[in-house]
Biopython code that builds the backbone (N, CA, C, O; Angstrom):
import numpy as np
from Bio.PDB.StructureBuilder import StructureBuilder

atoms = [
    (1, "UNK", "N", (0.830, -1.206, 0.000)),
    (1, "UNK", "CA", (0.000, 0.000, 0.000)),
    (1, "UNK", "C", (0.867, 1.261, 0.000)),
    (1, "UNK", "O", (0.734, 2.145, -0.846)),
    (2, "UNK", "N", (1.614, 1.291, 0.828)),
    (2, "UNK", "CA", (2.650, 2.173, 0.974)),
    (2, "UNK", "C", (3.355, 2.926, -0.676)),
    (2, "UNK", "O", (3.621, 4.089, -0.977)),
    (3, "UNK", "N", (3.464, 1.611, -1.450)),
    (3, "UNK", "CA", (4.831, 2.208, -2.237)),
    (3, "UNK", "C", (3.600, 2.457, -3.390)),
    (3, "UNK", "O", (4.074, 2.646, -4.510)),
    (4, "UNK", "N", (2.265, 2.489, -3.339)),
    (4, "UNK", "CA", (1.421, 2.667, -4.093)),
    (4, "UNK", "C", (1.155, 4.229, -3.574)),
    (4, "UNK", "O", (1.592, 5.172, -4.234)),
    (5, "UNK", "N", (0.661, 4.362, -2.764)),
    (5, "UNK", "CA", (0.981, 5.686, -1.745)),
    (5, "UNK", "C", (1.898, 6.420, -2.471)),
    (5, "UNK", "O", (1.569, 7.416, -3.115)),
    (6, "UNK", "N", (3.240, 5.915, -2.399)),
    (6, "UNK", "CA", (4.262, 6.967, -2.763)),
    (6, "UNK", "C", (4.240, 7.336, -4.514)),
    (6, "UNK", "O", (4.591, 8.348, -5.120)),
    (7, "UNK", "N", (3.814, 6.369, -4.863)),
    (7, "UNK", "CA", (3.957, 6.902, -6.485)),
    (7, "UNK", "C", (2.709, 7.461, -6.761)),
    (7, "UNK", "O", (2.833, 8.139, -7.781)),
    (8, "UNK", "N", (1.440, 7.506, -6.292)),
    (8, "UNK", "CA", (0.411, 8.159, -6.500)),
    (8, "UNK", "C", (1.219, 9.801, -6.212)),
    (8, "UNK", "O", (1.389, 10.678, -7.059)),
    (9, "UNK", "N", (1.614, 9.835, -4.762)),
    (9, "UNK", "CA", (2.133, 11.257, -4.227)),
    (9, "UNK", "C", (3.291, 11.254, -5.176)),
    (9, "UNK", "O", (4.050, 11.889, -4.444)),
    (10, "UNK", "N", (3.803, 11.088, -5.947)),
    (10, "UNK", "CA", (4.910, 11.907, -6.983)),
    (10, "UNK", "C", (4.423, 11.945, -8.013)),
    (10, "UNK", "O", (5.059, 12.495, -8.913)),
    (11, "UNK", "N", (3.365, 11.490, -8.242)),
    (11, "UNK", "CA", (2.828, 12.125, -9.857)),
    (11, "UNK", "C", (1.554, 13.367, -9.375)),
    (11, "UNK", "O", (1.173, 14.092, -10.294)),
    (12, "UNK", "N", (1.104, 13.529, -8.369)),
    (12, "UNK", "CA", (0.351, 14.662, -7.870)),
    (12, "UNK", "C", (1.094, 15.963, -8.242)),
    (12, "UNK", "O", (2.269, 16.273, -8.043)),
    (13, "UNK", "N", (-0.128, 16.785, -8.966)),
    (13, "UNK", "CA", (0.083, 17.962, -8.635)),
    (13, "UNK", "C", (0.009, 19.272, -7.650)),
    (13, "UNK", "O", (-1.148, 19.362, -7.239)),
    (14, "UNK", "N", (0.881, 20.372, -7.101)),
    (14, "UNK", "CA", (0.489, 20.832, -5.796)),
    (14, "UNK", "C", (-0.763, 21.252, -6.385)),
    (14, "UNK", "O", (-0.914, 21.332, -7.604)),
    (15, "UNK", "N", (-1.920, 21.598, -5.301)),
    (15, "UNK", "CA", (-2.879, 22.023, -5.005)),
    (15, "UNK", "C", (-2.798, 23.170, -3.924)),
    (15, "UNK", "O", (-3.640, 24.067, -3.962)),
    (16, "UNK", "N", (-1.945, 23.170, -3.094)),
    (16, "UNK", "CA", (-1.931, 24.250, -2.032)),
    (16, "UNK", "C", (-0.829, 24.779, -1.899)),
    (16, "UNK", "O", (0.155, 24.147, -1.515)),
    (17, "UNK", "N", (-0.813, 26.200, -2.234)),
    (17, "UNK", "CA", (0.070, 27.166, -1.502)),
    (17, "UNK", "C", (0.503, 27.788, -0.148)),
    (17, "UNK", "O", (-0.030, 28.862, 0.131)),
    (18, "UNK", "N", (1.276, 27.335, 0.618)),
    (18, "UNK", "CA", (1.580, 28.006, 1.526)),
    (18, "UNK", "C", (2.657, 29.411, 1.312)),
    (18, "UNK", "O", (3.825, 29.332, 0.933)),
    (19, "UNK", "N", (1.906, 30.704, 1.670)),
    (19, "UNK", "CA", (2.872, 32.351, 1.386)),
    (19, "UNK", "C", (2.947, 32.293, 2.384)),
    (19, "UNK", "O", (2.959, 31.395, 3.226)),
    (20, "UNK", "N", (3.043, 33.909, 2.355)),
    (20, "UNK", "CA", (3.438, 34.548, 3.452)),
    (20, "UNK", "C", (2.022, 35.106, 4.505)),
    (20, "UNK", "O", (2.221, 35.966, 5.363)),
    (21, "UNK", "N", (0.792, 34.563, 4.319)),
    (21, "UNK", "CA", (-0.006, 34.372, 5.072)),
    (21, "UNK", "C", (-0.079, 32.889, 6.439)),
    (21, "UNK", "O", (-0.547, 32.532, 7.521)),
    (22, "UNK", "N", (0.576, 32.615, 5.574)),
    (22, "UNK", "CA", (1.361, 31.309, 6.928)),
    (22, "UNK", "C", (0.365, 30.059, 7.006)),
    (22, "UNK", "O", (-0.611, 30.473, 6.381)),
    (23, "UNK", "N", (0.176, 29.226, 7.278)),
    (23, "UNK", "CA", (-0.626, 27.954, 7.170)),
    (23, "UNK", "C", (-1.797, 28.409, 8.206)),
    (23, "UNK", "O", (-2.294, 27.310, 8.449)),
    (24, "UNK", "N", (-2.314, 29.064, 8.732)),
    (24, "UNK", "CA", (-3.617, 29.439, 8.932)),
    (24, "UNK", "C", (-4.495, 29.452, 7.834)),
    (24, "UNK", "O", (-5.647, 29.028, 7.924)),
    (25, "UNK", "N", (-3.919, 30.007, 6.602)),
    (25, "UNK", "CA", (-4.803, 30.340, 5.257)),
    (25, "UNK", "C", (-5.139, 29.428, 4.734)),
    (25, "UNK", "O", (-6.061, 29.467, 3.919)),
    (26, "UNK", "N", (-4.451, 28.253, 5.061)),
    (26, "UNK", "CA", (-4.688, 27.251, 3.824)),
    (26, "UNK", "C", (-5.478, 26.124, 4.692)),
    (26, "UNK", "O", (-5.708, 25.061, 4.114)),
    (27, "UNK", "N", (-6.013, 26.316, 6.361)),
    (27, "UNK", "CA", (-6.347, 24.857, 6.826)),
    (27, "UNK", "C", (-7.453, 24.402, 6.167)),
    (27, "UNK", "O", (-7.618, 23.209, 5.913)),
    (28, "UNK", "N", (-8.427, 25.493, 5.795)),
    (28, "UNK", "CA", (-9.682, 25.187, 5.800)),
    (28, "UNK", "C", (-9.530, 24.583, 3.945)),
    (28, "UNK", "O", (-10.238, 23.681, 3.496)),
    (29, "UNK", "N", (-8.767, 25.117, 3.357)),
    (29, "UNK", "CA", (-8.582, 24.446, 1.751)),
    (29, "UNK", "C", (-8.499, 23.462, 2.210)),
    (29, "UNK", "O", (-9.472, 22.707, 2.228)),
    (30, "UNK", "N", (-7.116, 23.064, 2.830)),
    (30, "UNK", "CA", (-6.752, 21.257, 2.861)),
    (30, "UNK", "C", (-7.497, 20.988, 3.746)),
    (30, "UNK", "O", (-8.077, 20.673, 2.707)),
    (31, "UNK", "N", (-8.116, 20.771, 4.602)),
    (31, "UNK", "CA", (-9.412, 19.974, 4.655)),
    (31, "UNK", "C", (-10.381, 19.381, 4.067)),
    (31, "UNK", "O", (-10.887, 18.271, 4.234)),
    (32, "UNK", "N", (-10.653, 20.468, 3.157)),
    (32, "UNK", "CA", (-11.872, 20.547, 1.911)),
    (32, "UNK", "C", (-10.813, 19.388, 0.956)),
    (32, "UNK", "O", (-11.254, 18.271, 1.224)),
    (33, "UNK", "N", (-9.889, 19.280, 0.195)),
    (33, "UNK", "CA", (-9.371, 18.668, -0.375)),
    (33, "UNK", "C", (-9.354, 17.216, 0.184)),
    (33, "UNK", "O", (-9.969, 16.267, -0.302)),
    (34, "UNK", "N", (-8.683, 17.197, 1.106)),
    (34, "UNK", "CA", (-8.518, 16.043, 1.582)),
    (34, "UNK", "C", (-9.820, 15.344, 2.229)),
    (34, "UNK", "O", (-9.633, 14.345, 2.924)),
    (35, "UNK", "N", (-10.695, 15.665, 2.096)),
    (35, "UNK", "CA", (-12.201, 15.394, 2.078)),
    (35, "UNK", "C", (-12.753, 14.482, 0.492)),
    (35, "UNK", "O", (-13.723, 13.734, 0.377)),
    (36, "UNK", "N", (-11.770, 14.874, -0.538)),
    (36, "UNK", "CA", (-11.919, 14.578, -1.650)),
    (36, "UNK", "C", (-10.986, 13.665, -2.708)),
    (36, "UNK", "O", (-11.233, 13.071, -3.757)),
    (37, "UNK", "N", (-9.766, 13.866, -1.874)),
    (37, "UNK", "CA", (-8.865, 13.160, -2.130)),
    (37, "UNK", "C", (-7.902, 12.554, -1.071)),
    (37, "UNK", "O", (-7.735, 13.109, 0.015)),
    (38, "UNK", "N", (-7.261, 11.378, -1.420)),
    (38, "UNK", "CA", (-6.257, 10.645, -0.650)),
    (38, "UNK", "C", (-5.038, 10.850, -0.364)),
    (38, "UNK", "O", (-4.403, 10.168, 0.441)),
    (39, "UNK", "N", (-4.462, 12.102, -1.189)),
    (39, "UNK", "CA", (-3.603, 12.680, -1.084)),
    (39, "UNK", "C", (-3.637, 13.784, -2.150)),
    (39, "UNK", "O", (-3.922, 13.872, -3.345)),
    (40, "UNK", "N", (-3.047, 14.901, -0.774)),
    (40, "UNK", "CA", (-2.955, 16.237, -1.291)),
    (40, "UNK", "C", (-1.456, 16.781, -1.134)),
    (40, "UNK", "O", (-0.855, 16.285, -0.181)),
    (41, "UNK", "N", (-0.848, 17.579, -1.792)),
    (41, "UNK", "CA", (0.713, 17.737, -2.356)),
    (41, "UNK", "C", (0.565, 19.489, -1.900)),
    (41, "UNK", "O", (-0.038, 20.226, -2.681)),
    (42, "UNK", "N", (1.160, 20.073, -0.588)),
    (42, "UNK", "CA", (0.690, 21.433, -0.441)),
    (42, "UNK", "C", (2.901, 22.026, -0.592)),
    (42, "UNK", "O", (3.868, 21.477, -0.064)),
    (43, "UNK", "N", (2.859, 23.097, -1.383)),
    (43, "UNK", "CA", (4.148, 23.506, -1.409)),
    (43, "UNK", "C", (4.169, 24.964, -0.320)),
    (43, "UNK", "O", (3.326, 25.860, -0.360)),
    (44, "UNK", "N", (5.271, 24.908, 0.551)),
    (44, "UNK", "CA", (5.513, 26.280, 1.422)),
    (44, "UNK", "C", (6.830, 27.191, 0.940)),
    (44, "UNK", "O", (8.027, 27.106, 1.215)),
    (45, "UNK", "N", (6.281, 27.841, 0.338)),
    (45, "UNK", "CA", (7.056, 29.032, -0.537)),
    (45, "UNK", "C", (8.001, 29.919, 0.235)),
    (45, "UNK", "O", (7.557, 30.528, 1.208)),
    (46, "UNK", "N", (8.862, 30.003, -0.003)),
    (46, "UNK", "CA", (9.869, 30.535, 0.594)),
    (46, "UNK", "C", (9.493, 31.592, 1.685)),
    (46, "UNK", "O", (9.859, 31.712, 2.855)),
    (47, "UNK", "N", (8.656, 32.302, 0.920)),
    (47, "UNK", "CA", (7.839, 33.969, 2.288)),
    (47, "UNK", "C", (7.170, 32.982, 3.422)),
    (47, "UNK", "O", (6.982, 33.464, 4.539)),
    (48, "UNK", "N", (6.868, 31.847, 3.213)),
    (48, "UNK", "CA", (6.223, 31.134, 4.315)),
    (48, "UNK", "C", (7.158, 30.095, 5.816)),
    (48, "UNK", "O", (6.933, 29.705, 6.961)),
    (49, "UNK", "N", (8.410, 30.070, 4.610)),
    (49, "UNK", "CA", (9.164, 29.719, 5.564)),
    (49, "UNK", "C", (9.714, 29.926, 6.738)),
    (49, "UNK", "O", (9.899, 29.156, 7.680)),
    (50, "UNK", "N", (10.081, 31.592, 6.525)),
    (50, "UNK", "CA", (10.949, 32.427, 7.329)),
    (50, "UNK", "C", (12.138, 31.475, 7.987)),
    (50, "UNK", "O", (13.073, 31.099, 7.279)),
    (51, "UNK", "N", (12.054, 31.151, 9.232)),
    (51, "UNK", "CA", (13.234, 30.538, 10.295)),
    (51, "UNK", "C", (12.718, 29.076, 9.993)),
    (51, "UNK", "O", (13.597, 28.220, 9.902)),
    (52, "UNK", "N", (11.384, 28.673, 9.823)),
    (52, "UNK", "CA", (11.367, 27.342, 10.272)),
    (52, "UNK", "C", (11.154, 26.830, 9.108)),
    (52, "UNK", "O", (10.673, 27.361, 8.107)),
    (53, "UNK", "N", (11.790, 25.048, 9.385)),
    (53, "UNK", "CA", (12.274, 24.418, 8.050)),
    (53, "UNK", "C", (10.841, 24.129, 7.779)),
    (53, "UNK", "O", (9.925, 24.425, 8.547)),
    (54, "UNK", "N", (10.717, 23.550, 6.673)),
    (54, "UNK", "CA", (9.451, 22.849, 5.721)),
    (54, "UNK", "C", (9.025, 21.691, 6.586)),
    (54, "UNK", "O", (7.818, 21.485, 6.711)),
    (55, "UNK", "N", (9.729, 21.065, 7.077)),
    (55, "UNK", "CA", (9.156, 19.664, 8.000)),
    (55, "UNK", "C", (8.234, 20.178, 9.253)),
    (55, "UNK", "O", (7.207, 19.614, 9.631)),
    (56, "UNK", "N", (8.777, 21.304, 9.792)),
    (56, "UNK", "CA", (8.390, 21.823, 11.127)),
    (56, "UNK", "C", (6.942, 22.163, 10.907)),
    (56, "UNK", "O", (6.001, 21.665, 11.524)),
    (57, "UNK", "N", (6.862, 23.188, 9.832)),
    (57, "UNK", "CA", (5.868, 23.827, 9.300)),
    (57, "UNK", "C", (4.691, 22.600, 8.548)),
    (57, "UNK", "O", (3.468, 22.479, 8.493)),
    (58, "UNK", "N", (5.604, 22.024, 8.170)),
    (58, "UNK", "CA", (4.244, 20.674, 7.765)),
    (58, "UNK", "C", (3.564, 19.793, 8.754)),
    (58, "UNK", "O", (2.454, 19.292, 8.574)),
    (59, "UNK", "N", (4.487, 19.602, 10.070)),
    (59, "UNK", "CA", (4.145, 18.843, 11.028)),
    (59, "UNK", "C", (2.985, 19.785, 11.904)),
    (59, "UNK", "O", (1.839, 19.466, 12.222)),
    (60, "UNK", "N", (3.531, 20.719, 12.095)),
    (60, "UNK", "CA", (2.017, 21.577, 12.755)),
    (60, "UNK", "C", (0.874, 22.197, 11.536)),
    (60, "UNK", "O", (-0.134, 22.844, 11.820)),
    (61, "UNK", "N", (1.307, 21.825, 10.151)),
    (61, "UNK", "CA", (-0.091, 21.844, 9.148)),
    (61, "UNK", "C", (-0.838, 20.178, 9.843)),
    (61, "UNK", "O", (-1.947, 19.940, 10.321)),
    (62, "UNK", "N", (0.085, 19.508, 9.660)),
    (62, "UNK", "CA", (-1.049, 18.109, 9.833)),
    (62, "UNK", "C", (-1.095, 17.982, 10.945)),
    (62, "UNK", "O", (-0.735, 16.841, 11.236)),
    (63, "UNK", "N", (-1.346, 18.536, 11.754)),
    (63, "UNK", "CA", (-1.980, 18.957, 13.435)),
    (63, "UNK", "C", (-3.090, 19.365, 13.103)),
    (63, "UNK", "O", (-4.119, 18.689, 13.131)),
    (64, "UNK", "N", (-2.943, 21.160, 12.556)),
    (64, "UNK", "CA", (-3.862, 21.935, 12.354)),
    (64, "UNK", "C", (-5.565, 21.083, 11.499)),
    (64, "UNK", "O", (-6.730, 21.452, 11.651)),
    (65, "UNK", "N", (-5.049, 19.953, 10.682)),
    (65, "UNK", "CA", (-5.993, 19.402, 9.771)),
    (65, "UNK", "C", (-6.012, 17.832, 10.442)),
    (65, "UNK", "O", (-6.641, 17.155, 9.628)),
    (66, "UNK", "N", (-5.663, 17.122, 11.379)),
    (66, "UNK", "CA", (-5.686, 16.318, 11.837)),
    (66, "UNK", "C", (-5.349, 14.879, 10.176)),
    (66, "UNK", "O", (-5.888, 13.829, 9.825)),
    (67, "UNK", "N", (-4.538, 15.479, 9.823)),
    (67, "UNK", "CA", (-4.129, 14.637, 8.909)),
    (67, "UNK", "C", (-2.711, 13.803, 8.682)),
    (67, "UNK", "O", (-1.703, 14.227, 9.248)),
    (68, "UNK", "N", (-2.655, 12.900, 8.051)),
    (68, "UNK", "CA", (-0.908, 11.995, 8.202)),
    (68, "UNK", "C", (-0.312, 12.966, 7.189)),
    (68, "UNK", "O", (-0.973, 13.435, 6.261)),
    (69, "UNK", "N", (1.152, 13.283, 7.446)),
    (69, "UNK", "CA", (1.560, 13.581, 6.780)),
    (69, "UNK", "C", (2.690, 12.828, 6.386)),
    (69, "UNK", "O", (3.560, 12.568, 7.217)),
    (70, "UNK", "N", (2.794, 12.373, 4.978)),
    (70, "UNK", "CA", (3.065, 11.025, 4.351)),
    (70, "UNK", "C", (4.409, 11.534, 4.288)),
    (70, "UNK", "O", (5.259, 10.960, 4.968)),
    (71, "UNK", "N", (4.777, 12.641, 3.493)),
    (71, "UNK", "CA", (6.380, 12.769, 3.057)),
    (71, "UNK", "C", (6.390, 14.277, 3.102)),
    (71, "UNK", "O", (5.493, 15.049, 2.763)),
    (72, "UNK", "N", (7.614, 14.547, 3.601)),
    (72, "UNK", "CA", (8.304, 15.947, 2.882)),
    (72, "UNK", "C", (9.487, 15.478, 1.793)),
    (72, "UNK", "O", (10.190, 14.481, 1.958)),
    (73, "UNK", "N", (9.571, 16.381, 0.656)),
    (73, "UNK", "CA", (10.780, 16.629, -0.365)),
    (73, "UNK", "C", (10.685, 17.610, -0.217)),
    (73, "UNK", "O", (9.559, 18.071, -0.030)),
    (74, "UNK", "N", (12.035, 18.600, -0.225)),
    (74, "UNK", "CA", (12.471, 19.662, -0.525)),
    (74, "UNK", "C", (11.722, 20.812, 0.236)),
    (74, "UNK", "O", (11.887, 21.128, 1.414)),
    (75, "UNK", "N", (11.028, 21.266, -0.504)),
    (75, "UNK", "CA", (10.237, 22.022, 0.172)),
    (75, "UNK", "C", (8.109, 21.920, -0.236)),
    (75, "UNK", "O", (7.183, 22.723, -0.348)),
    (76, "UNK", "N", (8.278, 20.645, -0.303)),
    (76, "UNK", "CA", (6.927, 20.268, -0.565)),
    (76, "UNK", "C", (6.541, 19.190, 0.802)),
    (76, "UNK", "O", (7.326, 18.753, 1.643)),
    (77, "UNK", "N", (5.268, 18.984, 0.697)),
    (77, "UNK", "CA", (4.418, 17.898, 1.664)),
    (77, "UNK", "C", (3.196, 17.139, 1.074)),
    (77, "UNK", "O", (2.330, 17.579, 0.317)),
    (78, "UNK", "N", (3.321, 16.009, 1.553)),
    (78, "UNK", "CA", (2.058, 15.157, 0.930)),
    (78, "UNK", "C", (1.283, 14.880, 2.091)),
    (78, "UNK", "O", (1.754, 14.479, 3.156)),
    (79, "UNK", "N", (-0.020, 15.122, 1.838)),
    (79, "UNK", "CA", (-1.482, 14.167, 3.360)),
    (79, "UNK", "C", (-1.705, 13.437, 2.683)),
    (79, "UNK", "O", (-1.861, 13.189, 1.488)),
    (80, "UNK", "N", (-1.716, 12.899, 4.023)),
    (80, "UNK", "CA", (-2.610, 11.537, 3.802)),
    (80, "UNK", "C", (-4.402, 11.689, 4.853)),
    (80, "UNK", "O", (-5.218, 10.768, 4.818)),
]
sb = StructureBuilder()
sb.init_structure("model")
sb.init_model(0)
sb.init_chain("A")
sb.init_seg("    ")
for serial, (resi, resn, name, xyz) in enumerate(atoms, 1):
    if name == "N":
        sb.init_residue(resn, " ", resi, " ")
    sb.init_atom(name, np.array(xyz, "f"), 0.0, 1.0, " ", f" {name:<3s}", serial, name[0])
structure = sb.get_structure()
């Protein structure tokens, strides 16, 4: 299931932007998405980063949405 998982999440396209409005803006999108899909691909754009890395910032997105969060690359994230 897993490695089916992972190749579904690398042919996804992002759907969610994280700016410089910060992941408050986007909970209520990825919810709605992930309501609809099995995996959603959200990218945090550099203005969103500031100090904290992409993992940090993804780990308290899938708090905020009570969702798995499957993988970080680079500066992207996949839910599960």
């Amino acid at each position: 299931m897993t490695e089916e998982l992972r190749k579904k999440a690398h042919e996804l396209d992002v759907t969610v932007w994280v700016g410089k409005a910060g992941i408050d803006s986007v909970v209520d999108e990825l919810n709605d998405q992930l309501a609809d899909a099995e995996l959603v691909k959200v990218k945090f754009l550099r203005s969103a980063r500031g100090t904290d890395s992409t993992e940090a910032l993804a780990e308290t997105l899938a708090e905020r949405v009570d969702a798995e969060l499957f993988e970080t690359r680079g500066n992207t994230a996949v839910y599960h």
